[in-house]
TIDRENTOR-255132 format. One line per 3 residues: number of its first residue (from 1); their letters; for each residue x, y, z of N, C-alpha, C, O. Coordinates in pm, whole numbers. Example, Ala and Ser with C-alpha at 12.3 -4.5 7.8 and 13.67 -1.06 7.14 Angstrom:
<nodes>
1 = AS = 1319/-569/780/1230/-450/780/1320/-330/780/1424/-332/846  1285/-225/708/1367/-106/714/1290/3/787/1341/114/804
</nodes>
This chain:
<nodes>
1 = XXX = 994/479/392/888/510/300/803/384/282/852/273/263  666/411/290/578/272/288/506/338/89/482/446/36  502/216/55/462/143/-89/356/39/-68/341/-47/19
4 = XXX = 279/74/-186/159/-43/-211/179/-72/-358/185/20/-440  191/-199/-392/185/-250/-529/68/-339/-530/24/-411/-440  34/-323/-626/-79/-426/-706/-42/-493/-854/42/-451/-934
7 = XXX = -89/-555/-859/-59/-639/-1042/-142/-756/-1065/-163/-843/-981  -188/-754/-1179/-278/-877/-1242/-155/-971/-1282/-33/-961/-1267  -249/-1074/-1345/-124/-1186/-1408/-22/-1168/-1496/70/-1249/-1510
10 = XXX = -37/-1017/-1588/80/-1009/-1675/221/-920/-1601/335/-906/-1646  164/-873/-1480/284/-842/-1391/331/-908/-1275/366/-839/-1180  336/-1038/-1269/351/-1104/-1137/504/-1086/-1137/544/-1043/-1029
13 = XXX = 624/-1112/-1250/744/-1089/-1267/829/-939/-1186/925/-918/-1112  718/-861/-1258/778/-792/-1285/747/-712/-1135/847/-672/-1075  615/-689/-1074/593/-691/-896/736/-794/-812/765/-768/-695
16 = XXX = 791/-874/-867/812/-992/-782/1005/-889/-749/1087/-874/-659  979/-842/-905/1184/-785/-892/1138/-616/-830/1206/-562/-743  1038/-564/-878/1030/-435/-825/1012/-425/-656/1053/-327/-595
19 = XXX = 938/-554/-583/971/-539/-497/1114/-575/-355/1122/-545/-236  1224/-665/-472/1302/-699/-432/1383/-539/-422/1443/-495/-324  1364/-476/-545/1465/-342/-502/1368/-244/-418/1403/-235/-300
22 = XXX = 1313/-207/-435/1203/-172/-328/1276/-184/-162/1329/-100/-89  1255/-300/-152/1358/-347/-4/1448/-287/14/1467/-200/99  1538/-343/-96/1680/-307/-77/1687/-153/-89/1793/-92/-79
25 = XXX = 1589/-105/-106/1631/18/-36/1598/60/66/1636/174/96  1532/0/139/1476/-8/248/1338/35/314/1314/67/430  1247/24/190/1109/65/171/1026/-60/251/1039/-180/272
28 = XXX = 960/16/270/831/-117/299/731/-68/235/691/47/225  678/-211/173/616/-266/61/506/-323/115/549/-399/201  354/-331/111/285/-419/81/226/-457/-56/183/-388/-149
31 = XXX = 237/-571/-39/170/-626/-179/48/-698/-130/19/-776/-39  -41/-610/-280/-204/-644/-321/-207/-745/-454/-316/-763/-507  -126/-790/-491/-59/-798/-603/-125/-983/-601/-144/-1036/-491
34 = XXX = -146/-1045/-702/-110/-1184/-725/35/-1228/-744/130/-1157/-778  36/-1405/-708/193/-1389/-698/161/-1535/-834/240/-1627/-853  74/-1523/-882/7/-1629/-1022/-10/-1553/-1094/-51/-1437/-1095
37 = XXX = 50/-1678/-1215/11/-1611/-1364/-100/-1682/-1430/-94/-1727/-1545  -214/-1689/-1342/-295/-1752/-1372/-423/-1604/-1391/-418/-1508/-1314  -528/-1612/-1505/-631/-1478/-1514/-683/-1454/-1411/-733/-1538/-1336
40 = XXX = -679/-1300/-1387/-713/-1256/-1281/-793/-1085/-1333/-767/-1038/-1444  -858/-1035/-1264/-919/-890/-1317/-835/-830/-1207/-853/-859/-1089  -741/-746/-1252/-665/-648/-1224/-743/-516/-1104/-678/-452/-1021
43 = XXX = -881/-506/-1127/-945/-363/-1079/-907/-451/-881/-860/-389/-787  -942/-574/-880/-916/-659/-739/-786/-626/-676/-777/-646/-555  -679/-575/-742/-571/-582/-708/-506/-414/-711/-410/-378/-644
46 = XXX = -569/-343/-785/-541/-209/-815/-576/-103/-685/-506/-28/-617  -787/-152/-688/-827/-59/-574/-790/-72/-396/-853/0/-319  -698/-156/-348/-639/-175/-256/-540/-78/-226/-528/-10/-124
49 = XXX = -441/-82/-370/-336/37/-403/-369/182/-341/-323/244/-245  -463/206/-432/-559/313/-457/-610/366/-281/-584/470/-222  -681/259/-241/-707/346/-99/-622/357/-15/-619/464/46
52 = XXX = -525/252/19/-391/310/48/-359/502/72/-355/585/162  -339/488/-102/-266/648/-99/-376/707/-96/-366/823/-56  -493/670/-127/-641/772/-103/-626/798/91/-631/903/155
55 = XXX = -608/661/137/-607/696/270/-458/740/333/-420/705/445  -391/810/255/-244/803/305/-177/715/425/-113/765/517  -203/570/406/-183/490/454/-61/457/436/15/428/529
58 = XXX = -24/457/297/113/470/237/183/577/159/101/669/148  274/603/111/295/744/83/344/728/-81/400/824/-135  322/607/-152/273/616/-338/256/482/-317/276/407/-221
61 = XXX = 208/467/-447/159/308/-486/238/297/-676/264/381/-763  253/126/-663/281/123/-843/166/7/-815/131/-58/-717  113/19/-1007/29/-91/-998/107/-132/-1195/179/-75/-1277
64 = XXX = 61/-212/-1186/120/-350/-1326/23/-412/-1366/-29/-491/-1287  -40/-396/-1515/-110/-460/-1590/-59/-501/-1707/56/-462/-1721  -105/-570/-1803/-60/-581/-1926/-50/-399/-1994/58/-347/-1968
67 = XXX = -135/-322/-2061/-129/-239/-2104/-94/-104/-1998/-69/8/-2040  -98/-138/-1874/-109/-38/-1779/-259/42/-1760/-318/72/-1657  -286/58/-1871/-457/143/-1895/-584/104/-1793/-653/176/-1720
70 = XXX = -587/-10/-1813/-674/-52/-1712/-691/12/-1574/-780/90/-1541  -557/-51/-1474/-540/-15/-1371/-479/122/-1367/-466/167/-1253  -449/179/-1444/-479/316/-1415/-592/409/-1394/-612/495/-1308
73 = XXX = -655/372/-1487/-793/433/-1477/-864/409/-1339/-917/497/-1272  -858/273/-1306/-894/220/-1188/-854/296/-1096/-935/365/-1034  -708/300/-1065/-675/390/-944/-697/516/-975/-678/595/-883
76 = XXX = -738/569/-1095/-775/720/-1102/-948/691/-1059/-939/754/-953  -1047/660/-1059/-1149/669/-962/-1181/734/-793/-1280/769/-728  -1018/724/-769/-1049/752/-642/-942/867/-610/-832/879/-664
79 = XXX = -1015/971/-480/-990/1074/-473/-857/1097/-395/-833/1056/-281  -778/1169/-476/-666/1185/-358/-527/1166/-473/-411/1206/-471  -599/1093/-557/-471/928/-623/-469/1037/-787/-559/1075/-862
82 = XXX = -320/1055/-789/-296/1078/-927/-169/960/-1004/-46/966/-1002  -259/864/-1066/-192/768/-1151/-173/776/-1240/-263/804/-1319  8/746/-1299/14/813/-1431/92/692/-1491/180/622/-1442
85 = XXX = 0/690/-1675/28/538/-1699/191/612/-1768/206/722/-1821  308/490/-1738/397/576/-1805/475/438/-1860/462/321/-1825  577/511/-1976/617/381/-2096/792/390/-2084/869/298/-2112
88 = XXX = 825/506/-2043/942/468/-2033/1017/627/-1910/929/707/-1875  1111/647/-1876/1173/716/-1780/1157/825/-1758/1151/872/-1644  1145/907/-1890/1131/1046/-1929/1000/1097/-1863/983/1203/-1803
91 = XXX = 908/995/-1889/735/1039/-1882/721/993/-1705/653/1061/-1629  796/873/-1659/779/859/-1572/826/1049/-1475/739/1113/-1417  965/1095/-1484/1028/1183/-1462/873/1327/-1490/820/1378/-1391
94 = XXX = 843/1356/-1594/749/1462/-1596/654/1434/-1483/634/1522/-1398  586/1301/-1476/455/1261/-1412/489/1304/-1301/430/1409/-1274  605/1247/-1170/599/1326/-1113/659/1470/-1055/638/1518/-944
97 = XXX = 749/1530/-1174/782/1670/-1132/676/1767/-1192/651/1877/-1143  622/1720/-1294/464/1838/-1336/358/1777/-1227/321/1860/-1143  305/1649/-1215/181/1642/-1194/173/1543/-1065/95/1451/-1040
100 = XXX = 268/1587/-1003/303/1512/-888/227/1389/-827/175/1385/-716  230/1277/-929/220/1146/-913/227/1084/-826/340/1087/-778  137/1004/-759/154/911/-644/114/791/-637/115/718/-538
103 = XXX = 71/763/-766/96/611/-816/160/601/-948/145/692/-1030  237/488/-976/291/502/-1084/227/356/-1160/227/242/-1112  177/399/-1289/98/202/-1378/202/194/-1455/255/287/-1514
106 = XXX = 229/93/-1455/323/29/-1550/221/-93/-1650/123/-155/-1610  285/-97/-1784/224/-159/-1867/338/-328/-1907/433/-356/-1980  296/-360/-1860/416/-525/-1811/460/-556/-2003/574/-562/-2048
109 = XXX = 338/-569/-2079/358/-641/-2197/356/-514/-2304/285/-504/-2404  471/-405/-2245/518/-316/-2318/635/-281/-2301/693/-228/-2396  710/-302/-2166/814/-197/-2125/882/-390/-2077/823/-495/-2053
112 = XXX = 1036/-346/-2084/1118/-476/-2050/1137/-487/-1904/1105/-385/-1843  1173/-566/-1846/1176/-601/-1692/1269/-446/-1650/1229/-358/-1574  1440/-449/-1748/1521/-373/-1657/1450/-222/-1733/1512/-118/-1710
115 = XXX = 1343/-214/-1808/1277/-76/-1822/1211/-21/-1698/1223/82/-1631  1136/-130/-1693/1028/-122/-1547/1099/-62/-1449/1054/42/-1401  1209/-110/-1406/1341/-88/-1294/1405/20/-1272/1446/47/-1160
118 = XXX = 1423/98/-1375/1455/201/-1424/1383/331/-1410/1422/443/-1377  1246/276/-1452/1157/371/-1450/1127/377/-1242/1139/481/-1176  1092/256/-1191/1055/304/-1108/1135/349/-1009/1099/416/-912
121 = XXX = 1300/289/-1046/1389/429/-920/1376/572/-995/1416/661/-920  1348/605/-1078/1318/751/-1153/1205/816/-1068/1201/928/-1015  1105/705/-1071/947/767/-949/1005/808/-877/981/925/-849
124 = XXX = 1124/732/-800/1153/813/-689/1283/892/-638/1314/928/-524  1342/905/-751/1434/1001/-762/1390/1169/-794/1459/1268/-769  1307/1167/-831/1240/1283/-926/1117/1312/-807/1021/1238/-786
127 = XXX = 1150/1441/-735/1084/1542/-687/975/1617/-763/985/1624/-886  860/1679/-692/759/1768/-738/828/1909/-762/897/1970/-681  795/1947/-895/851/2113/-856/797/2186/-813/854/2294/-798
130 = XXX = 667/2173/-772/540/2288/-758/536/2399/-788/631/2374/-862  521/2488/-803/518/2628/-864/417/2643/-948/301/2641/-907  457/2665/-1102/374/2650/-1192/239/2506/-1177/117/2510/-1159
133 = XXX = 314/2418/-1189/221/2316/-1171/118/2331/-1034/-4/2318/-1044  163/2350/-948/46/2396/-840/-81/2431/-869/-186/2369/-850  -64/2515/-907/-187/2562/-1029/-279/2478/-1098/-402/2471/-1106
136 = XXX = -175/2409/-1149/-287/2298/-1244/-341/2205/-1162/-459/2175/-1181  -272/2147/-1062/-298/2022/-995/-414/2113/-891/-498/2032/-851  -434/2216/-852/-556/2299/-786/-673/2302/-861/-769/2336/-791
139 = XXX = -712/2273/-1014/-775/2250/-1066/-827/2080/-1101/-916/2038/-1174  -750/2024/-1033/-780/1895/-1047/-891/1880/-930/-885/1959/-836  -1015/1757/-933/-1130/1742/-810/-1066/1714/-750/-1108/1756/-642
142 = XX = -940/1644/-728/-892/1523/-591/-871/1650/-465/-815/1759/-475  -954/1569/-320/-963/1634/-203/-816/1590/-147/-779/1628/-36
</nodes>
């Protein structure tokens, strides 16, 4: 499975362990990501993510901001990409069995390192159910 991460300066940590397990499971990872915690505008590091899975280049992306909001929105600009900002396991788990998610934002200066960790083997433990949701996500613009 190929992965794209991105992250501004309040997720350099937390990119740095997500992609260590990432590996170890035997994913390949590129990182768009800064590896400084020095200010940086996040949208530089997000829309890389973003065309990725816009171009199914890779098959999901996580991106890491301080609030997550930012770079979510960001990767929601582009067509294809459903990014869902999520705070802890549960929401991660709905995002993608309702609304079948293919990026996941994490909010760095909200959720704890082993939250983050948690949440994102959940991204990928947790299947689409399609059925009902089909429906909704057919009403969404993304081509």
């Amino acid at each position: 499975m190929k992965i794209a991460i991105g992250n501004d300066h309040a997720g350099t940590d937390y990119k740095l362990a997500i992609i260590g397990w990432l590996k170890s499971m035997g994913m390949e990872v590129t990182n768009y990501g800064t590896d400084s915690v020095d200010s940086v505008d996040y949208p530089d590091f997000v829309h890389p993510v973003a065309e990725d899975v816009e171009n199914e280049v890779v098959d999901y992306g996580i991106i890491i901001c301080g609030s997550g909001n930012g770079a979510s929105m960001t990767a929601n600009k582009h067509q294809k990409v459903r990014s869902a900002l999520c705070w802890n396991k549960e929401i991660v788990a709905l995002a993608r069995s309702h609304n079948n998610a293919n990026i996941l934002s994490l909010p760095a200066r909200y959720i704890s390192l082993p939250q983050a960790l948690d949440m994102v083997k959940t991204f990928f433990d947790t299947e689409y159910e399609g059925g009902r949701h089909d429906r909704r996500l057919a009403k969404m613009p993304c081509k």
